[in-house]
ZAFI-162743 format. One record per residue (C-alpha): residue in three letters; x, y, z; residue number from 1. Coordinates in steps of 0.001 Angstrom, whole numbers, plus 500000, padded with zeros to 6 digits. Layout:
<sites>
marza|east|north|up|drenlo
ALA|X|Y|Z|NUM
...
</sites>
This chain:
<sites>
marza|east|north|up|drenlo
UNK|500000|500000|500000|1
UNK|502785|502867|501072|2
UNK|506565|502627|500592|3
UNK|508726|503813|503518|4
UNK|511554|505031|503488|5
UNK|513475|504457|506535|6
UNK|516432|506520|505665|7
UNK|515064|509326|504540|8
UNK|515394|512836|506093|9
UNK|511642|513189|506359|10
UNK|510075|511272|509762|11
UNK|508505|507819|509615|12
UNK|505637|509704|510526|13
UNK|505240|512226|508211|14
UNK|505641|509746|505408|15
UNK|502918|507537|506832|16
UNK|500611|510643|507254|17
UNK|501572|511801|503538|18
UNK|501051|508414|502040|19
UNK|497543|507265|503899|20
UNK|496519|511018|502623|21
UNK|497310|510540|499130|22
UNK|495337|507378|499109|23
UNK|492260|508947|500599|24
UNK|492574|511725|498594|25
UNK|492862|509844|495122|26
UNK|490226|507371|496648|27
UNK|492352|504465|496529|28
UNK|491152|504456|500176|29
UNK|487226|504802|499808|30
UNK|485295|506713|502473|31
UNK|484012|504491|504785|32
UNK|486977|501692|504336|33
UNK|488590|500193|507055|34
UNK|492837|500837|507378|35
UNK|494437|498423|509028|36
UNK|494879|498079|512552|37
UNK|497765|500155|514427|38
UNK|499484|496460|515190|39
UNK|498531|495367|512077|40
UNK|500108|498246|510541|41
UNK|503316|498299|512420|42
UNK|503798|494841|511488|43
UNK|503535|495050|508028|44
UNK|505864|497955|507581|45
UNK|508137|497092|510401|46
UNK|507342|500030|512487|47
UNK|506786|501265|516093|48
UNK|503100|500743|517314|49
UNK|503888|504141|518616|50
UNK|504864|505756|515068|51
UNK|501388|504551|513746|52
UNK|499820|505517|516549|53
UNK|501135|508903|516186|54
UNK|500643|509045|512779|55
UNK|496381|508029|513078|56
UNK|496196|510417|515822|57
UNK|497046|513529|513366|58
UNK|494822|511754|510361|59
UNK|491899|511975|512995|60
UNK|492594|514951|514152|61
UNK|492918|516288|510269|62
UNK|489366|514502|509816|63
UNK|490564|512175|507452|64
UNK|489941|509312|509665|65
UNK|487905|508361|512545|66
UNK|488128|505876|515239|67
UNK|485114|503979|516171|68
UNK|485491|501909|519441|69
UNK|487354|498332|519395|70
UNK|486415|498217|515576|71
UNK|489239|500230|514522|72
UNK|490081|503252|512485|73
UNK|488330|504197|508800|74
UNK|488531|506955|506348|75
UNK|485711|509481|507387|76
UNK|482931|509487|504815|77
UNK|482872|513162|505264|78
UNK|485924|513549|503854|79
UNK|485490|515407|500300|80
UNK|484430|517891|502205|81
UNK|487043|518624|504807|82
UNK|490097|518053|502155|83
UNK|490738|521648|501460|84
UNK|490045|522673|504951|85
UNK|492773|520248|506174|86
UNK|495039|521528|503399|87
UNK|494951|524875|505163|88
UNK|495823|523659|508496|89
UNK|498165|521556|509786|90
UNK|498976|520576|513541|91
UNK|502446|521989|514541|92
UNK|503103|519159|516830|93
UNK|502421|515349|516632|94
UNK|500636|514471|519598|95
UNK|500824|510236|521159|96
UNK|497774|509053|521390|97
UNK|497362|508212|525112|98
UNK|493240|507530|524966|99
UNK|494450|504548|522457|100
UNK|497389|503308|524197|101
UNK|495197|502936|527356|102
UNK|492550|501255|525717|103
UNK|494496|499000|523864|104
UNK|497762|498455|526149|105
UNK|497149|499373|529624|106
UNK|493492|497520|529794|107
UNK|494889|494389|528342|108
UNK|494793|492630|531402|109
UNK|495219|489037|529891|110
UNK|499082|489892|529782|111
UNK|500947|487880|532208|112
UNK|503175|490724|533544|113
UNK|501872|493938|533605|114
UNK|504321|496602|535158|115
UNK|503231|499408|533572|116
UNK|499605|499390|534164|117
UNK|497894|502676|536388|118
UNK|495832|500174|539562|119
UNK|496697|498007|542067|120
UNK|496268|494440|542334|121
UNK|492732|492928|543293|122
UNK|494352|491559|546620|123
UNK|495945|494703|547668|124
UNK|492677|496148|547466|125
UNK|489881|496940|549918|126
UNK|488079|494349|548564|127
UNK|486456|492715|552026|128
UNK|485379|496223|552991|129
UNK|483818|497385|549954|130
UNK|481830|493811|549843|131
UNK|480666|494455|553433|132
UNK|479989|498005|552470|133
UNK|477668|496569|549318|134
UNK|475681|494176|551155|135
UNK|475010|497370|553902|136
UNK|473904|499362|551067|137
UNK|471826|496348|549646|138
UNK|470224|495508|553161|139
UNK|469445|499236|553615|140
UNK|466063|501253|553382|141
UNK|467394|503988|550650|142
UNK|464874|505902|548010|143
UNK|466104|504339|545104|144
UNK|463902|506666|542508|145
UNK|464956|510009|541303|146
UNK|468066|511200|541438|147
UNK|470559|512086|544380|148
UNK|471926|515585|545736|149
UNK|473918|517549|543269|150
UNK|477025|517620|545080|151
UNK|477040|514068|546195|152
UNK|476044|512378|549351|153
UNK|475991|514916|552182|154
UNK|477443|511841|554469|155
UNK|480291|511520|552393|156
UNK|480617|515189|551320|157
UNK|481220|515725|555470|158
UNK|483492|512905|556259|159
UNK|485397|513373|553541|160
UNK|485722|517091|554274|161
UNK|486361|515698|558010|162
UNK|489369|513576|556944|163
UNK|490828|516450|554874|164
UNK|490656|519028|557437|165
UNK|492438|516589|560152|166
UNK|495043|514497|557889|167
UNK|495804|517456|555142|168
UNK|494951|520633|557255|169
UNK|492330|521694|554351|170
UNK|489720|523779|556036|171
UNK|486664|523570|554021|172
UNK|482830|523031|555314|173
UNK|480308|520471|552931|174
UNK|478940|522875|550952|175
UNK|482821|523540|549201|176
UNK|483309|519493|548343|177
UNK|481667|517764|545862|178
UNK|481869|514191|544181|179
UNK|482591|513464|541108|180
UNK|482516|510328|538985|181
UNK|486047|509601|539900|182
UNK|488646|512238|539810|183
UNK|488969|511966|535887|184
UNK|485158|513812|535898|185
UNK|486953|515916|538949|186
UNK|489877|517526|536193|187
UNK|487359|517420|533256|188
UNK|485224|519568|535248|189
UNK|488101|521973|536413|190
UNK|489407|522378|532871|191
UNK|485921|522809|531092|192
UNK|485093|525481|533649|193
UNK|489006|527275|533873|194
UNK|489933|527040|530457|195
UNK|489128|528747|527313|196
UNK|490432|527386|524100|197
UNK|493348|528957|523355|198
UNK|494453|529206|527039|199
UNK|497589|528889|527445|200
UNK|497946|526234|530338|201
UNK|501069|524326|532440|202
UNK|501360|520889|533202|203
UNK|503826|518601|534727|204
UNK|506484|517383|532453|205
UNK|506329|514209|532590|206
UNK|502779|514088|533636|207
UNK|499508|512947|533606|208
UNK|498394|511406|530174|209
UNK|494391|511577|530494|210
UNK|494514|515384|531544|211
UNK|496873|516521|528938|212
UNK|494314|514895|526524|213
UNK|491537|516356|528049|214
UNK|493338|520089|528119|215
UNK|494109|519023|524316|216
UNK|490331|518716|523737|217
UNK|489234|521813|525066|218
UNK|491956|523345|522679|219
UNK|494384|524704|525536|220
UNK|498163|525131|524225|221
UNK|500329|522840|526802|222
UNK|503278|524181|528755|223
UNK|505242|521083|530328|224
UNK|507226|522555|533890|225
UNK|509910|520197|534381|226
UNK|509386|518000|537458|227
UNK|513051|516948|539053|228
UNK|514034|514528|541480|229
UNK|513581|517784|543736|230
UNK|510137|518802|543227|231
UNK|509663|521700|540615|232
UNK|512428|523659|537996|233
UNK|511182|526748|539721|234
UNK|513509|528926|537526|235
UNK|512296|527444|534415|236
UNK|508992|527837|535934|237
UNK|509588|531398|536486|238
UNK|510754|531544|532901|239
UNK|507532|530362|531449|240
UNK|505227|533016|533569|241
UNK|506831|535374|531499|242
UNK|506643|534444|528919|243
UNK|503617|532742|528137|244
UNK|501393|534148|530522|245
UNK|499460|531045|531674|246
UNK|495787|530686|533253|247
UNK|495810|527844|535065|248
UNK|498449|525055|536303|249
UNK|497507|521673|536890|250
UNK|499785|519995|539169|251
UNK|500139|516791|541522|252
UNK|502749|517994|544097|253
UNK|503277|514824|546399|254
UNK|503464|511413|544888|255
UNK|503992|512384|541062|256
UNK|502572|510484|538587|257
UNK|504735|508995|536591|258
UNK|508260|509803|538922|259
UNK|506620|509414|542273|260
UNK|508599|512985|543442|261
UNK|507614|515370|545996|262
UNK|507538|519107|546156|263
UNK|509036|520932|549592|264
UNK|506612|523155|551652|265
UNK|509403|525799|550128|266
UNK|508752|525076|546925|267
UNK|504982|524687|547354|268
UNK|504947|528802|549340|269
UNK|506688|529946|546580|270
UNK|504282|528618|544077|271
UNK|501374|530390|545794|272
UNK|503315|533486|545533|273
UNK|503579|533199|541881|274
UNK|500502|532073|541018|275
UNK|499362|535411|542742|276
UNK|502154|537520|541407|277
UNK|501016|536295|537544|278
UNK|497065|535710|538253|279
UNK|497183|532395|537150|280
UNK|494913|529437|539249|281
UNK|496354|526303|540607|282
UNK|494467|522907|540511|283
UNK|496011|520153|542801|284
UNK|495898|516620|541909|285
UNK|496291|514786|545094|286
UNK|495098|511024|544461|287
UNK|497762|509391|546555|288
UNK|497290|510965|549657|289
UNK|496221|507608|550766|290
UNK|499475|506199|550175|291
UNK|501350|508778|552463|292
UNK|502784|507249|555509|293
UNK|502695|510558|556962|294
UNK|500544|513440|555322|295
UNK|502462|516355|553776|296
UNK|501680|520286|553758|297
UNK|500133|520534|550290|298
UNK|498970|523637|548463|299
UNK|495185|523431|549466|300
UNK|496246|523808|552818|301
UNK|498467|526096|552435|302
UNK|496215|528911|550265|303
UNK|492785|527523|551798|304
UNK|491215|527034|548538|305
UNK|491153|531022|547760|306
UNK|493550|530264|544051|307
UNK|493774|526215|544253|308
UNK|491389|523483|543377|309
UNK|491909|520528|544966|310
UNK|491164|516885|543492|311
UNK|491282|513411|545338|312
UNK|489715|510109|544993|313
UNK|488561|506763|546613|314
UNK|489473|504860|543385|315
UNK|492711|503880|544375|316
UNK|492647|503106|547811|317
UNK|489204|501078|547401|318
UNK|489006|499409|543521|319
UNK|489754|501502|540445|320
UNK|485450|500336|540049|321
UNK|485070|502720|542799|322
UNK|484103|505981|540157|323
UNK|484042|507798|543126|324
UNK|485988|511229|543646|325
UNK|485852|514749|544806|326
UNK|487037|517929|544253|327
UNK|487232|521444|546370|328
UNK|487388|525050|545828|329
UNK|486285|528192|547403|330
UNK|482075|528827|547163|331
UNK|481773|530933|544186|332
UNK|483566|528188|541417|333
UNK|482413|525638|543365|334
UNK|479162|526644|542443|335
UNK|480055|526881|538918|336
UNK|481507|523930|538578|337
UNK|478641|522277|540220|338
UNK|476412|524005|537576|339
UNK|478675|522180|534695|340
UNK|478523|519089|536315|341
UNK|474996|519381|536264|342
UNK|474472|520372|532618|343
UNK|477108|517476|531280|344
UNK|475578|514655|533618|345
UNK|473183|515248|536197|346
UNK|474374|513826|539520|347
UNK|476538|510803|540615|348
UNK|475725|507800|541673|349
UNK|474461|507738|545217|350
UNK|474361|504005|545324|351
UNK|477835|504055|545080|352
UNK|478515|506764|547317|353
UNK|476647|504943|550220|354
UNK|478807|501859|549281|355
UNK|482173|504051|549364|356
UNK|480590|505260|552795|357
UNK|480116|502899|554048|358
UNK|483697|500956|553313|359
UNK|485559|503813|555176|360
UNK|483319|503733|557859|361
UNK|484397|500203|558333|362
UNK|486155|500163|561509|363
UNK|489147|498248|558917|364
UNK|489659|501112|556540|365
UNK|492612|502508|558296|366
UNK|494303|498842|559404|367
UNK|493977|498812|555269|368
UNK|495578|501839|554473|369
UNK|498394|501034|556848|370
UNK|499092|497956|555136|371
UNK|498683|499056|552024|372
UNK|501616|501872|552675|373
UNK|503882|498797|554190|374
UNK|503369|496432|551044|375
UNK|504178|499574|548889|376
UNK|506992|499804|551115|377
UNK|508204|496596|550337|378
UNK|507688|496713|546514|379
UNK|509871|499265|546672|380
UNK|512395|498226|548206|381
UNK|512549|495371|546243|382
UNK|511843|496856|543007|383
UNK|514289|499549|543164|384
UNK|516999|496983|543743|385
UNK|516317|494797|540677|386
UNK|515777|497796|538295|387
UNK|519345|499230|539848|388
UNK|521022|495236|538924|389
UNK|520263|495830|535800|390
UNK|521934|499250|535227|391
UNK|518977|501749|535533|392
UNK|518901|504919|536659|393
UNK|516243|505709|538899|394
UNK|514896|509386|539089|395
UNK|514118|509567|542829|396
UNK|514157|506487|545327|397
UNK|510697|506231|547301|398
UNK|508969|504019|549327|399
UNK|505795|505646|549107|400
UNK|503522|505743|546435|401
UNK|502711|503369|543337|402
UNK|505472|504187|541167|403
UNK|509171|504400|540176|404
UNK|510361|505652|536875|405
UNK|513836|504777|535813|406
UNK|515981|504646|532288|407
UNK|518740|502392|530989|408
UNK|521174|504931|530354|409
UNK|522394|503060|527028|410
UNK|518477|503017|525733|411
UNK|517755|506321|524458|412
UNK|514476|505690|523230|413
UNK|512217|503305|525045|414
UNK|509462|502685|522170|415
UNK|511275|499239|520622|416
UNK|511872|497986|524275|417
UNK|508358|498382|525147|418
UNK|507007|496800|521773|419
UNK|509134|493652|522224|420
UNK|508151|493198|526148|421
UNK|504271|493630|524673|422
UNK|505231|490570|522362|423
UNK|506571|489137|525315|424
UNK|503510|489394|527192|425
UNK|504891|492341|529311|426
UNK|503167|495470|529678|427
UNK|505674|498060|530536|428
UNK|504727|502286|530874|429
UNK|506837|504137|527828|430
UNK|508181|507420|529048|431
UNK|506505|508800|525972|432
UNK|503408|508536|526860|433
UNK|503687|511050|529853|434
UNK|505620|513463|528261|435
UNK|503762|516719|526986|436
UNK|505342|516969|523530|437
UNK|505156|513114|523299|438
UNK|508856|513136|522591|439
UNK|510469|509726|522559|440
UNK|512487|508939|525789|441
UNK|514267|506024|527799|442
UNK|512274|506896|530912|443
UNK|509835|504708|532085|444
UNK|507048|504445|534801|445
UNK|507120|501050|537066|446
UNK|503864|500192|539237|447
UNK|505910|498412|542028|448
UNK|502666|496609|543084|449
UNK|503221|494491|539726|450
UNK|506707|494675|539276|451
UNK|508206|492247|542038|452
UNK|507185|488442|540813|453
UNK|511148|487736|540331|454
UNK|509886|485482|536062|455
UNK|509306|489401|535468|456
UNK|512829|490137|536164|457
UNK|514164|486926|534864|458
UNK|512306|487930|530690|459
UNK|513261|491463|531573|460
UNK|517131|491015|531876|461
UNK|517725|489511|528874|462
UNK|515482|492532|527019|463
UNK|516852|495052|528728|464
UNK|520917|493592|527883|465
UNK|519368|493482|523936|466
UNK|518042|496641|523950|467
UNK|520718|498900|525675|468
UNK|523673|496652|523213|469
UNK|521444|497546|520016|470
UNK|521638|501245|521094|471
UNK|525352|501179|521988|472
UNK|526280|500200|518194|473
</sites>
């Protein structure tokens, strides 16, 4: 079908783009017809899954294809009409598709290793307590009719507000907490209702896949602030306020997703000062505060809610099932976001905020979190010391949280590793698919919750001595 050239000056990408693009456009590829699958495709032409990835994500962005489901990708039908428009405009930057690698790679949980996956394992989970929590709910005279209060169960909304005030020091009464259908609804929320498109916005860099995709979406321009084994590149940050004049940072202070870094109560003052100097808004992503053996100042606390927005969640504590999460901010956007939340879906699930109630009422819920933090503990430990055998560098040593990310300093590039663990049956978290301008990169994010069955270790070895020798020649 296309002819790549391998050798050529002009990206594997670019070529794939051009050549799919000619075909639709000559209608050698009929509107309607199916292209071949990303593995399919990467197979055939001996390619990354990530370069075809990349390359379908601009096509659908252009409108030239469209991607329906698990059936795949197929030239849009549409598309006589939206050739010339496309002509005019082109995307400056290539962006990795993160919705597909999630779908495709991160849910496939038939593989036998899978250390690069985003939950924890069903036995490290607060299974027993949610259970007893469901048959309490079951057994329980509740109005099952209609719908429930806007902002969530007032039950939860207090206790949760309860927890926060005495384990985070965040002062904030009921009426300034709301649920959310997990804290993915939480961010969606806080960018639909803070950003325009066109806003220019910061994220961490590396950082959170899902929100840089839903920031994308709403048509923000992405600003990545270097995260460092430290906390934050404040200069660099400093650098960017003048330059690009932002409106709102999204951030995860303690805990980092993917590097698993945390930001000094320095750092996090200074922050505040800047984000009042330059008028920007902060919102706080703060989903493993579970996993803290000991809770940290964070920047909630710290400004009371006046310029931050604070998001947490039960999902990862309880069972990533659990679509339960909540976000804060002071009365007047709380109302607005409520308002959006309202418009877009009506109200959560009150079922399931009884059941999530009703598990942290248990009188085991914090004999779970405290073995939860020791296992992580452990994983760590353990983890940490088999990446370091086998010559990686690790960004910061932890033994909190769910996550390391380390590199082989002789693998530059990360994207062939990962492809020939997948055929391995070994998920692993490319580096790429956290960074914002999806540059290729040797980093990568461990869980350490699946990363310490020692037949992991024993297929990794031999990959990892491959790999880093192909990239020394």
């Amino acid at each position: 079908m296309l002819e790549l050239r391998p050798d050529s000056a002009d990206p594997l990408v670019n070529q794939i783009i051009n050549g799919l693009r000619e075909l639709i456009e000559n209608q050698t590829l009929k509107p309607g017809a199916k292209v071949p699958s990303i593995r399919a495709f990467a197979a055939t032409y001996s390619v990354s899954t990530f370069t075809v990835v990349e390359a379908y994500d601009r096509l659908v962005a252009q409108g030239l294809l469209v991607s329906r489901g698990n059936a795949g990708f197929f030239v849009n039908r549409a598309v006589p009409e939206r050739i010339d428009a496309q002509n005019e405009t082109e995307p400056d930057k290539p962006a990795f598709n993160s919705e597909w690698y999630l779908q495709q790679i991160f849910e496939s949980r038939q593989l036998t290793f899978k250390p690069g996956c985003g939950w924890l394992p069903n036995d490290w989970m607060f299974e027993d307590g949610l259970r007893r929590g469901m048959r309490q709910v079951a057994g329980s005279v509740m109005e099952l009719s209609g719908y429930g209060d806007p902002m969530g169960l007032l039950e939860l909304r207090s206790l949760t507000a309860q927890n926060l005030q005495q384990d985070l020091r965040i002062v904030a009464n009921p009426s300034q907490l709301m649920l959310t259908h997990g804290a993915s609804q939480a961010l969606d929320l806080a960018v639909r209702t803070l950003v325009r498109p066109g806003d220019v916005v910061l994220v961490d860099d590396p950082g959170y896949p899902n929100l840089m995709s839903i920031l994308r979406f709403q048509g923000a321009t992405l600003i990545g602030v270097p995260r460092t084994p430290a906390g934050y590149d404040l200069d660099h940050l400093e650098r960017l306020l003048l330059q690009h004049r932002p409106t709102v940072f999204f951030t995860q202070p303690h805990l980092h997703s993917p590097t698993c870094s945390r930001t000094p109560l320095a750092q996090l003052h200074r922050l505040l000062q800047l984000a009042v100097q330059h008028n920007f808004r902060l919102v706080e992503n703060n989903l493993y505060a579970d996993m803290m053996a000991a809770p940290l100042p964070c920047l909630s606390s710290l400004d009371q809610l006046q310029q931050v927005v604070y998001v947490g969640s039960y999902s990862k504590s309880i069972s990533p099932n659990v679509r339960v999460g909540y976000m804060l901010a002071n009365p007047q956007l709380i109302q607005q976001l409520l308002q959006l939340k309202m418009r877009s879906g009506l109200t959560t699930s009150q079922v399931m905020e009884r059941v999530v109630y009703a598990a942290i009422t248990d009188g085991r819920w914090r004999k779970h979190l405290k073995r939860l933090r020791q296992r992580l503990a452990e994983a760590h430990h353990e983890v940490s010391r088999q990446l370091t055998r086998l010559g990686l560098e690790i960004f910061v040593e932890s033994d909190e949280g769910m996550y390391l990310w380390a590199r082989h300093p002789q693998i530059a590039d990360s994207t062939a590793l990962v492809d020939d663990a997948l055929d391995n049956g070994i998920m692993l978290g490319p580096g790429q698919l956290f960074m914002v301008d999806s540059q290729a990169t040797g980093w990568m994010r461990f869980n350490v919750a699946f990363s310490t069955d020692p037949a992991l270790w024993r297929q990794l070895g031999p990959l990892f001595a491959r790999h880093s020798r192909n990239d020394s020649v």
